[in-house]
N, C-alpha and C positions, 0 to 999 in steps of 0.2 A: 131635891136637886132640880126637875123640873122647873119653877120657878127660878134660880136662877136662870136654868139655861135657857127660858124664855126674855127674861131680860137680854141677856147675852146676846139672842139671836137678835132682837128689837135694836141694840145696838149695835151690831154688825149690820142690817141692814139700815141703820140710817135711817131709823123709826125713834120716835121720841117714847121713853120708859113712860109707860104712864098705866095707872092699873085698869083703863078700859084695854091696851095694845095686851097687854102681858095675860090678863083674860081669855080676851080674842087666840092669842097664841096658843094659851092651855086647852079652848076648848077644840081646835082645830086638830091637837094632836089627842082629843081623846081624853084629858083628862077632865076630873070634875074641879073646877077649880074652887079654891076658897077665900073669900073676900080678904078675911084678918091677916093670912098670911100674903094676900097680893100687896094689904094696903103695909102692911110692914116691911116686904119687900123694897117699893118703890118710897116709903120713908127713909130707909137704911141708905139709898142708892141716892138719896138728893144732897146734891153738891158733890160728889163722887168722880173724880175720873178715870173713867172704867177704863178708860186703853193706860193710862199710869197703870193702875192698880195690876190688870194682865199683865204690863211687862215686869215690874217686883215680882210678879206671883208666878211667872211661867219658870219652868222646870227646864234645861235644856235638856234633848234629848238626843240619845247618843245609837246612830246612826249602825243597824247591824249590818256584819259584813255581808259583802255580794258573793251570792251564788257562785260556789266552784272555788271561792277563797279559800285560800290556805288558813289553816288553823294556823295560832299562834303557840310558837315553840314552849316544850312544857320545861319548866324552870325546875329550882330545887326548892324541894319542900317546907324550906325560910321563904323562899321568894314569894311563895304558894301564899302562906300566912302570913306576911304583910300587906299580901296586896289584897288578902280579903277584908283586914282589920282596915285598909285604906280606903278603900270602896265602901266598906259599914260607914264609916266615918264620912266622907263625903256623901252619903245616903242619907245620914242623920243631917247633917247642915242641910241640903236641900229640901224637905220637910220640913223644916225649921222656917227656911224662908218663903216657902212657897204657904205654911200658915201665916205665914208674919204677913205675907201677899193679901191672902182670901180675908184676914181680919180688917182691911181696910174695906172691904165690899160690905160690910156690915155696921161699919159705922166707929 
């Protein structure tokens, strides 16, 4: 994962992916890098647009409540168990696309 998230960062900052940057990046954070998997890296990622592919592949994320909030009122025990079966279910689609997302970083 490192590797990508060296890319990542390379393009967040507005650094061109290239496997001397992604390198540079890995050995800065310590790691030891490896050529085969930099130079497949930044082949997978050419022609790629990474800020498309984030926004397919990002997950929204659902905002916990603030401090001191009132719990939400406890329902009846159907209610309980649809909204878990809903939730699973809206769990599984979101996975679904956020791999659908990441398969385009790979080519």
């Amino acid at each position: 994962m490192e590797y990508i998230y060296s890319a990542m960062l390379l393009h967040s900052a507005g650094k061109k992916i290239t496997e001397e940057n992604i390198k540079k990046v890995l050995t800065a954070a310590g790691v030891k890098a490896d050529d085969a998997r930099i130079k497949a890296l930044t082949a997978s990622l050419e022609g790629v647009d990474i800020d498309k592919a984030i926004e397919t592949a990002a997950v929204p994320v659902v905002a916990a409540p603030a401090a001191g909030a009132p719990a939400p009122a406890e329902g009846k025990p159907e209610d309980k168990k649809a909204e878990k079966e809903k939730k699973k279910k809206e769990e599984e689609v979101s996975e679904e696309e956020a791999a659908a997302g990441l398969g385009a970083l790979f080519g």
